[in-house]
N, CA, C and O of each residue as an XYZ file, in Angstrom:
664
protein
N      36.877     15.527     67.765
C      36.638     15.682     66.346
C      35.670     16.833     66.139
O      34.809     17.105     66.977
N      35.864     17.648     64.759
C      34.958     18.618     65.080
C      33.904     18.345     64.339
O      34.240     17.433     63.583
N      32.816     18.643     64.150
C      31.773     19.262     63.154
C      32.123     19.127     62.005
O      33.267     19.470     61.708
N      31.082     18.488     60.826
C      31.615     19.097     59.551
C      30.928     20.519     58.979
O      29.742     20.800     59.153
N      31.584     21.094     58.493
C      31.069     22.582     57.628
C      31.107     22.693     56.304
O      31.821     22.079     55.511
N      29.822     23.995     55.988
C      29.779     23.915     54.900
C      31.335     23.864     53.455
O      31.449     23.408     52.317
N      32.218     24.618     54.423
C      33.455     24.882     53.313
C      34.390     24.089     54.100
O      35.385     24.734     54.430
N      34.357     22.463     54.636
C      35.173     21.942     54.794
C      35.587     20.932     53.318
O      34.660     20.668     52.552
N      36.737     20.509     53.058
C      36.930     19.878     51.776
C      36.132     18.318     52.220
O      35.222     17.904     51.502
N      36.344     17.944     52.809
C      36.241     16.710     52.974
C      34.169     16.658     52.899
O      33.649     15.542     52.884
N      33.819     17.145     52.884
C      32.006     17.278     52.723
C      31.673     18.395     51.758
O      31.928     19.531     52.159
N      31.253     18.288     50.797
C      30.204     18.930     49.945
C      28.661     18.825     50.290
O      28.138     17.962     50.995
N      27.952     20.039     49.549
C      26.382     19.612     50.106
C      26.225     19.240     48.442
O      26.987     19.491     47.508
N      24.914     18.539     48.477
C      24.263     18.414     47.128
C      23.897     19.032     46.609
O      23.290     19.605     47.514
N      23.583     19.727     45.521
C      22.676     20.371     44.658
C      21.493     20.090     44.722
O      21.151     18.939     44.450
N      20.457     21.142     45.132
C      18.943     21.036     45.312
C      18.323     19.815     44.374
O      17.474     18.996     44.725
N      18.942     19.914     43.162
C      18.295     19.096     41.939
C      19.105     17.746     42.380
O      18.298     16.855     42.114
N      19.719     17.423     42.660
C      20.506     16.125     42.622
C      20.141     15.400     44.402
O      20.077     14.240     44.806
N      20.021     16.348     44.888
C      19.533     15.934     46.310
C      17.692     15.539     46.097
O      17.494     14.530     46.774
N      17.062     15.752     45.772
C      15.725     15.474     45.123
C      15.719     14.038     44.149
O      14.830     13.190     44.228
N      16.711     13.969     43.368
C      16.841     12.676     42.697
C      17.131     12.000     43.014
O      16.856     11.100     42.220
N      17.733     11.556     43.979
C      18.185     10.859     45.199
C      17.468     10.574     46.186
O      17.512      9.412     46.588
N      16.557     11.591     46.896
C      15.138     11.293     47.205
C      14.516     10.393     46.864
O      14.311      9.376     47.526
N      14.049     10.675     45.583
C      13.259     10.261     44.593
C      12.969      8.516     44.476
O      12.100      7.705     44.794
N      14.627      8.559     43.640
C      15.114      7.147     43.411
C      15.308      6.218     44.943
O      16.061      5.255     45.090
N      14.623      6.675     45.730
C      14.966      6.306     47.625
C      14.259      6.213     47.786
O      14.021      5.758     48.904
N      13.259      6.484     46.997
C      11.537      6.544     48.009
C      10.703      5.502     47.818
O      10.597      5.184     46.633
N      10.092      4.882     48.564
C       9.024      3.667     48.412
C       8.722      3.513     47.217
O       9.097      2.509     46.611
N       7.930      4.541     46.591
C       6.977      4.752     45.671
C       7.942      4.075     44.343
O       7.478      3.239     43.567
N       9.187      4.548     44.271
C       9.956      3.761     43.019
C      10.121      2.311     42.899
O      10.563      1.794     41.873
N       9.712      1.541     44.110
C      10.149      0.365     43.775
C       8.766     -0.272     43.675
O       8.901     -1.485     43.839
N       7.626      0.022     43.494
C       6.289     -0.314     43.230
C       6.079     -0.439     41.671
O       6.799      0.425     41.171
N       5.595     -0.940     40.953
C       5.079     -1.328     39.615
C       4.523     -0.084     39.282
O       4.015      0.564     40.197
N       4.524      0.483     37.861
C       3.670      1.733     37.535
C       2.421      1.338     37.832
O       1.777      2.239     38.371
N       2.008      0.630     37.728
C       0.061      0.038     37.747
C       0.021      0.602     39.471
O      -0.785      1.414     39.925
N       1.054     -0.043     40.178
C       0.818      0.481     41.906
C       0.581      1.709     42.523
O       0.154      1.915     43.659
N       0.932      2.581     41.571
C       1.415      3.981     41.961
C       0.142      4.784     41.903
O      -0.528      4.924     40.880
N      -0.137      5.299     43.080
C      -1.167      6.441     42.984
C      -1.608      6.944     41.881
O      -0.840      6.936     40.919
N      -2.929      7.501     41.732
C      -3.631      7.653     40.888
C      -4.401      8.899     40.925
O      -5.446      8.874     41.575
N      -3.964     10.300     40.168
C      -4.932     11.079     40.377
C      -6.586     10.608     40.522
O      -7.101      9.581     40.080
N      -7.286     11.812     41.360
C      -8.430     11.414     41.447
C      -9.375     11.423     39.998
O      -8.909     12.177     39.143
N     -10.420     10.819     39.669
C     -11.040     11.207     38.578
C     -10.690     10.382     37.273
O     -11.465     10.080     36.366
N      -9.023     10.016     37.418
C      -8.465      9.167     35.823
C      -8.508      7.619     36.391
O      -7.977      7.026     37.330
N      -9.265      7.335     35.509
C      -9.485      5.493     35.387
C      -7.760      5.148     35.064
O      -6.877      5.750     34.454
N      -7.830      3.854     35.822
C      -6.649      3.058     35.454
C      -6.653      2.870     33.535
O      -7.734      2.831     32.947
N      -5.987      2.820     33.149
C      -5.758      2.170     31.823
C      -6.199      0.916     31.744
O      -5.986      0.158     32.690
N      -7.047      0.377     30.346
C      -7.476     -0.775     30.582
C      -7.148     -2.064     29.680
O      -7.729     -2.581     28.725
N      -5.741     -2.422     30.524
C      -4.250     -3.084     29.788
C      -5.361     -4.411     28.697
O      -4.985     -4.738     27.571
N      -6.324     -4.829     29.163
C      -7.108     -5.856     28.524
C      -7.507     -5.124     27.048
O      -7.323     -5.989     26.193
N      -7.807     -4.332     26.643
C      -8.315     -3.448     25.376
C      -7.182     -3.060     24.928
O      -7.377     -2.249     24.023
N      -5.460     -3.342     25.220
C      -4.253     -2.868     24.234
C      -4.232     -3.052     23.012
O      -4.237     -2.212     22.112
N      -4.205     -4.306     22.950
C      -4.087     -4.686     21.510
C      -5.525     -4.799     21.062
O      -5.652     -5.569     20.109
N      -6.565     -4.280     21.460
C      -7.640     -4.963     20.568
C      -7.508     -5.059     19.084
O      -7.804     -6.078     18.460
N      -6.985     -3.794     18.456
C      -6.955     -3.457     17.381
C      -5.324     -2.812     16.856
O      -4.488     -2.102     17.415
N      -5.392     -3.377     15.705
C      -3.765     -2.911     14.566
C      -4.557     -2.482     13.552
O      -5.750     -2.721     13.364
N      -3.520     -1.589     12.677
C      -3.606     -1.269     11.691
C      -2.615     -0.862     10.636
O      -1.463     -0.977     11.057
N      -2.690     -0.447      9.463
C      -1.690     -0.262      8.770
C      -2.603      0.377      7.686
O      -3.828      0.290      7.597
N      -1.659      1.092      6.820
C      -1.849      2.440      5.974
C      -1.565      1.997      4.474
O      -0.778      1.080      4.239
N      -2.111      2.557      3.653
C      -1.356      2.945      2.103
C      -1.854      4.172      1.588
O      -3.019      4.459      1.864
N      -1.114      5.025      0.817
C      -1.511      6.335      0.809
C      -1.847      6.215     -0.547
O      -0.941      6.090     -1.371
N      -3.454      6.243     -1.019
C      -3.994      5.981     -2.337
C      -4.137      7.256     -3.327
O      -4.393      7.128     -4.524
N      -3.937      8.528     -2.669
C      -3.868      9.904     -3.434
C      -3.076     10.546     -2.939
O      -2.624     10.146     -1.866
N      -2.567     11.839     -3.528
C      -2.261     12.987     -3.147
C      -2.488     13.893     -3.295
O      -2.811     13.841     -4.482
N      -2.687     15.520     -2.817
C      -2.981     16.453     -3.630
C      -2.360     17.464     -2.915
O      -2.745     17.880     -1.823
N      -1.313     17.891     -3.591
C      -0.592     19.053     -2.708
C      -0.727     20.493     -2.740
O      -0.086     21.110     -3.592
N      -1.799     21.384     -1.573
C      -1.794     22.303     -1.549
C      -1.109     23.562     -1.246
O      -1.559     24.680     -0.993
N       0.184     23.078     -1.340
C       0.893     24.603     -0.780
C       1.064     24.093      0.491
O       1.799     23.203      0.918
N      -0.064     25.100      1.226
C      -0.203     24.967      2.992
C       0.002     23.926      3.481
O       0.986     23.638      4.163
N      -1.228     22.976      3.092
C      -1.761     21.711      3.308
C      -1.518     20.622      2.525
O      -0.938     20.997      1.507
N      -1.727     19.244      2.536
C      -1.879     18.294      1.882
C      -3.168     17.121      1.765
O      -3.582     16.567      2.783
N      -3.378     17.011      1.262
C      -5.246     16.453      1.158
C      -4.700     14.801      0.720
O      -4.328     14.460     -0.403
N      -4.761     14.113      1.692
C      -4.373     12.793      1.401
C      -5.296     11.472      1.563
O      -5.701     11.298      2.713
N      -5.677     10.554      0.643
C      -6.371      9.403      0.790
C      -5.518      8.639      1.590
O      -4.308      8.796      1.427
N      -6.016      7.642      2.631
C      -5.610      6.772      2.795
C      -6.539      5.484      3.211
O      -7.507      5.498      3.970
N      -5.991      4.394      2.520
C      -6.729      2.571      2.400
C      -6.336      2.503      3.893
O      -5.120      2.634      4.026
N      -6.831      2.380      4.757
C      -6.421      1.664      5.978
C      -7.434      0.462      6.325
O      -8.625      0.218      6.131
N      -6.102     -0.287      7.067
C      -6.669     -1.945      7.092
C      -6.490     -1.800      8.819
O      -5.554     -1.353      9.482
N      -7.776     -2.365      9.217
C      -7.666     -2.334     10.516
C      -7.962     -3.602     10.848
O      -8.864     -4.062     10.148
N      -7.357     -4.637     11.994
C      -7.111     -6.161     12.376
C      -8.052     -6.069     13.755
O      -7.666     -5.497     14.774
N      -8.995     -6.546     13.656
C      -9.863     -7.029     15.491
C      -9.381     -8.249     16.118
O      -9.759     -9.412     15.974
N      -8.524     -7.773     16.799
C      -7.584     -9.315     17.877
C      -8.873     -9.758     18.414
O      -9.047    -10.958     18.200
N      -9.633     -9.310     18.909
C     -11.037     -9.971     20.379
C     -11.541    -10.897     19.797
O     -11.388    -11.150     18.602
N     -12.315    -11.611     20.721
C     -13.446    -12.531     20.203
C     -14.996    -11.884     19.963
O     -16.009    -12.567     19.816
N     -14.941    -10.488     19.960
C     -16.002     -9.973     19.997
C     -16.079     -9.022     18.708
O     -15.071     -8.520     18.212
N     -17.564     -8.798     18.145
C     -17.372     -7.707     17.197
C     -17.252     -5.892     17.444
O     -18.013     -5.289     18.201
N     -16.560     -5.475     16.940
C     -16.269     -4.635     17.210
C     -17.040     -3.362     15.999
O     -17.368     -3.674     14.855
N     -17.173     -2.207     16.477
C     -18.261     -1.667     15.005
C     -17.330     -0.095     14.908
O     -17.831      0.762     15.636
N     -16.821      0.098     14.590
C     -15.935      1.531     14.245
C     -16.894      2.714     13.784
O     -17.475      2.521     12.716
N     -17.133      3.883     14.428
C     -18.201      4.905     14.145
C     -17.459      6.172     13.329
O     -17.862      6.705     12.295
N     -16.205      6.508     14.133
C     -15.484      7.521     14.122
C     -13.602      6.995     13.994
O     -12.912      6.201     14.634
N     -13.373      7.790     12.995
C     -11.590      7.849     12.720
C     -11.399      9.099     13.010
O     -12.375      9.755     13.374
N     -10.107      9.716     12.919
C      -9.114     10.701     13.253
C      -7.937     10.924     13.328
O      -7.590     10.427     14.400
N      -7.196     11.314     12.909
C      -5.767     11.715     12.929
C      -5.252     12.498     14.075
O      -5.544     13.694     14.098
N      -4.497     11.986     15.072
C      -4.309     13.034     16.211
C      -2.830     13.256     16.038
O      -2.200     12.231     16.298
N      -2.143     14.190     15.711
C      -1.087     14.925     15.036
C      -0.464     16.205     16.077
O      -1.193     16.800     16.870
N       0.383     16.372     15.981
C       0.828     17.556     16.843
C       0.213     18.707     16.187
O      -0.196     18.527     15.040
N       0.081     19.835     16.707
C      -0.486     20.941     16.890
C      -0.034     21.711     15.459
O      -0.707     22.400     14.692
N       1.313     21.330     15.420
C       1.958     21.930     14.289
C       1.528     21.192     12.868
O       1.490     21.630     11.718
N       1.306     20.255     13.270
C       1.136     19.024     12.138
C      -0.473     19.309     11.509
O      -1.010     18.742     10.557
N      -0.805     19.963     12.047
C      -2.574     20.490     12.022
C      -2.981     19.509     10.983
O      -2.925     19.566      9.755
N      -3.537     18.317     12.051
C      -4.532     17.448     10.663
C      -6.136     17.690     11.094
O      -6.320     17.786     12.307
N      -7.113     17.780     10.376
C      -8.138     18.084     10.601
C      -9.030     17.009     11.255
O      -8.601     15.880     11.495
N     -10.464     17.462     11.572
C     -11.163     17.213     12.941
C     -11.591     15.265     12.365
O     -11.578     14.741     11.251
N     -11.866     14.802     13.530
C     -12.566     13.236     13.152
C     -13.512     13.146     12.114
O     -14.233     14.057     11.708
N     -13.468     12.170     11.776
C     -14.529     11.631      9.888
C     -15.523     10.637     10.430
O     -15.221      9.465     10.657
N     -16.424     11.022     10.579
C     -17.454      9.421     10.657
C     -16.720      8.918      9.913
O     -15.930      9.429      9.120
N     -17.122      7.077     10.305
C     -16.836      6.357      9.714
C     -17.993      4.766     10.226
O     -18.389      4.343     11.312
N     -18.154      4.365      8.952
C     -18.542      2.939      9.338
C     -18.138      1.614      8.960
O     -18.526      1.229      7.857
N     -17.360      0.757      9.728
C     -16.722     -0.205      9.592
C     -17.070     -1.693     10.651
O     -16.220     -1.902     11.516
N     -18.052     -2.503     10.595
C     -18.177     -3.211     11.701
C     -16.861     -4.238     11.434
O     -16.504     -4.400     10.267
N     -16.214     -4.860     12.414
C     -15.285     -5.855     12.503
C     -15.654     -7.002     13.468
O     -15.900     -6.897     14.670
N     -15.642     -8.286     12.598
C     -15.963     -9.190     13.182
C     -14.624     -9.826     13.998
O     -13.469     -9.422     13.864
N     -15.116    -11.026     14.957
C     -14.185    -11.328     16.147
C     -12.914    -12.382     14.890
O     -13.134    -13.264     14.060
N     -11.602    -11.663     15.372
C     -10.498    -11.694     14.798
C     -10.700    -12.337     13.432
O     -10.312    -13.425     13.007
N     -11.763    -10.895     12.578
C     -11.309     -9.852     11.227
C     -10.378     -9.059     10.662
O      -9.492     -8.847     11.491
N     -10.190     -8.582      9.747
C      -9.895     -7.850      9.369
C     -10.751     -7.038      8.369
O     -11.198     -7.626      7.384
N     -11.063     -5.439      8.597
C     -11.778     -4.572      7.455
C     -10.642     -3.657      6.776
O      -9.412     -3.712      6.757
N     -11.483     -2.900      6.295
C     -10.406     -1.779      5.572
C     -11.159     -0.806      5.158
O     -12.221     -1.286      4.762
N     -11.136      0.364      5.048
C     -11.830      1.681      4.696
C     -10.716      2.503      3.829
O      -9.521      2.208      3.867
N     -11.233      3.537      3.067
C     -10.533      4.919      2.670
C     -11.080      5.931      3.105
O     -12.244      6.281      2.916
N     -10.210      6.489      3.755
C     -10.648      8.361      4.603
C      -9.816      9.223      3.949
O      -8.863      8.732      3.343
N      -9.976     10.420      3.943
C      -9.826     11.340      3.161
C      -9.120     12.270      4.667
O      -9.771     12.383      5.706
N      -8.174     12.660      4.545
C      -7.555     13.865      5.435
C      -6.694     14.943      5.568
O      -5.505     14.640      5.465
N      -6.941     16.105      5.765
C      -6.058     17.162      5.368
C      -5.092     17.302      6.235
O      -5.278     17.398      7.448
N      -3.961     17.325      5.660
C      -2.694     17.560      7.213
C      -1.202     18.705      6.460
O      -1.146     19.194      5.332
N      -0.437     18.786      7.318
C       0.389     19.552      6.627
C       1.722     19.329      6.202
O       2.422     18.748      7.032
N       2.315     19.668      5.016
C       3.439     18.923      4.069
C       4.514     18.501      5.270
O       5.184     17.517      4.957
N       4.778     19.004      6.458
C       5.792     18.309      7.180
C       5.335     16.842      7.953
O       5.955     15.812      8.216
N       4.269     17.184      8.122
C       3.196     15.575      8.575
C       3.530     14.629      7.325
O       4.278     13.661      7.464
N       2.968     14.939      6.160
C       3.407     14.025      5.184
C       4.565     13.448      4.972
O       4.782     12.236      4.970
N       5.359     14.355      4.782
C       6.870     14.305      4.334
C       7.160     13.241      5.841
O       7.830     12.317      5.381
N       7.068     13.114      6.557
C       7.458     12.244      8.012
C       6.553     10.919      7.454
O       7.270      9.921      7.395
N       5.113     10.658      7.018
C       4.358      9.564      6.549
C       5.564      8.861      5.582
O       5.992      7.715      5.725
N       6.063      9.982      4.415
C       6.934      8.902      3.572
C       8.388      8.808      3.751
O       9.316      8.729      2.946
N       8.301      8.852      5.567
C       9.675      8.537      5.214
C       9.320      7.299      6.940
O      10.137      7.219      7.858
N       8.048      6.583      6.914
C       7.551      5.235      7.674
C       7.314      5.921      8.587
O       7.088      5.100      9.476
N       7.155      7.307      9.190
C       6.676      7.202     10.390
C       5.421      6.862     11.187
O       4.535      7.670     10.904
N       5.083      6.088     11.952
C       3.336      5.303     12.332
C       2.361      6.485     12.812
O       2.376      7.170     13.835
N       1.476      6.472     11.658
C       0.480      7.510     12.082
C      -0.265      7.242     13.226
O      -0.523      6.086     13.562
N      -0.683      8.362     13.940
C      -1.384      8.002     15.654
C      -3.317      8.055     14.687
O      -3.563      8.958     13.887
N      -4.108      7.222     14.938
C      -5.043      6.865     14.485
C      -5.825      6.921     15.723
O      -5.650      6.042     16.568
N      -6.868      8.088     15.963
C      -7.926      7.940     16.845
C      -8.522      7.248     16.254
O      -8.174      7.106     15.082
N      -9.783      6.425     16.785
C     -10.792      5.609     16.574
C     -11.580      5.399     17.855
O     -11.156      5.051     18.956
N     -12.845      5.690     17.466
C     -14.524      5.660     18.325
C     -15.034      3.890     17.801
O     -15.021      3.388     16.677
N     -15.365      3.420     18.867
C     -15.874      1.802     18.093
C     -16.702      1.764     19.569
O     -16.538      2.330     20.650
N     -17.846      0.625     18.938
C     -18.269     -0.015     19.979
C     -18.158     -1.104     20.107
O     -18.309     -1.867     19.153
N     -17.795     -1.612     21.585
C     -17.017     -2.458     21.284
C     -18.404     -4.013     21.716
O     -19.566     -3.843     22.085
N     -17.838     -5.079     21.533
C     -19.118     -6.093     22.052
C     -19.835     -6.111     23.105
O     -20.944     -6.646     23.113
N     -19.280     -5.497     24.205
C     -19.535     -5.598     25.747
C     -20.946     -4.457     25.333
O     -21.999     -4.618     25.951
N     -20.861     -3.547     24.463
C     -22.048     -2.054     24.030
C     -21.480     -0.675     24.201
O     -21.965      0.381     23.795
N     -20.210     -0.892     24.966
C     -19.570      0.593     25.749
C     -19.433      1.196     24.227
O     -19.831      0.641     23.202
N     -18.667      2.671     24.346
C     -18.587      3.435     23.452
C     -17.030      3.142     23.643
O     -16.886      2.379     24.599
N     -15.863      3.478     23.075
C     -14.209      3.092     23.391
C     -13.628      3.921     22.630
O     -13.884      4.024     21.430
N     -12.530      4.805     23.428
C     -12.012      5.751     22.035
C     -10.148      5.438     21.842
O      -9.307      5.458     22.740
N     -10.061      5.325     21.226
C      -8.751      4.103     21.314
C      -7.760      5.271     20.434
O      -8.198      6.011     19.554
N      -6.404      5.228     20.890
C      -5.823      5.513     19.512
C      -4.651      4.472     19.252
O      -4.035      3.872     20.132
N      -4.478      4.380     18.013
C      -3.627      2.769     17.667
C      -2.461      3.554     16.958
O      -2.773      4.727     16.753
N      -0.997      3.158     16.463
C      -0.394      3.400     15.407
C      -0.435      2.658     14.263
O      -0.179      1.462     14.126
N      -0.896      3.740     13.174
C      -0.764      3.523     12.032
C       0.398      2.692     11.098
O       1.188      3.556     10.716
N       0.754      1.551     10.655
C       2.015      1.431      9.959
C       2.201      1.755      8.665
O       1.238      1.779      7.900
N       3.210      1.990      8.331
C       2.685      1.758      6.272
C       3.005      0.413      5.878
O       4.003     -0.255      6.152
N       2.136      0.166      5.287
C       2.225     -0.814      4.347
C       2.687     -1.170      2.918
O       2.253     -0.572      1.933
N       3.607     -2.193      2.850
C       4.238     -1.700      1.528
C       3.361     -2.273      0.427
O       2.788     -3.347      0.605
N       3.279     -1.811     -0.339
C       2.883     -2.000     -1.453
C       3.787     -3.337     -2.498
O       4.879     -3.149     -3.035
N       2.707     -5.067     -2.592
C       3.267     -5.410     -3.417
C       3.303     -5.723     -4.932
O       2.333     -6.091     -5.594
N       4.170     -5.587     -5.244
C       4.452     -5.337     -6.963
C       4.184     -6.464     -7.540
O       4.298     -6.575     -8.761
């Protein structure tokens, strides 16, 4: 029997990219849990206990449309799942690049163990950011809190809208 070769019919080679995915999907490392999997040096695990600490949800109480920009109020109601109080220092809108919403707002909101508060922040973002807000999309909501333990925690949650009832 002979050898197989590259231009025999009966054997093809793989494609660099498809021979790698195949690798890939072959290799130890895939059948391990994401939590298992190596860890650059320097990045803390995620800390699955602090997920849900906190929900929230939106209503958009102004508008003011600048052309460029849009200058928008919003009532947000924020929910503390923990048994601990939680004290909110700092909000923020973290938006794509294009979406340019402006920098974090102090804020002061303490939340007691499974509360609910609510604040109005004021934020400038741009008419395609909006136009996506009214049509439900969940705003990404940075938030700075401290949390009961004393740490500092910088969380970001999605925003929902909330409907408004009549």
């Amino acid at each position: 029997m002979k050898p197989f070769t590259k231009n025999d019919s009966r054997f093809t080679l793989p494609r660099p990219a498809a021979a790698f995915a195949l690798l890939l999907a072959l290799s130890p490392l895939s059948l391990l849990p994401a939590s298992a999997a190596p860890r650059p040096a320097g990045r803390p695990a995620p800390d699955k206990s602090a997920a849900n600490e906190l929900r929230g949800s939106y209503q958009v109480v102004s508008v003011t449309d600048l052309g460029a920009e849009v200058h928008v109020t919003l009532h947000i109601r924020l929910t503390n799942a923990t048994a601990s109080t939680l004290s909110i220092t700092k909000v923020g809108l973290r938006l794509a690049p294009a979406a340019r919403g402006q920098a974090d707002a102090a804020a002061s909101l303490p939340l007691g163990p499974r509360k609910t508060g609510s604040i109005d922040q004021d934020f400038t973002i741009s008419p395609q950011a909006y136009r996506a807000w009214r049509k439900g999309v969940p705003i990404p909501l940075a938030l700075t809190y401290d949390s009961g333990s004393g740490r500092t925690v910088v969380r970001t949650i999605a925003l929902v809208r909330q409907e408004v009832a009549e």
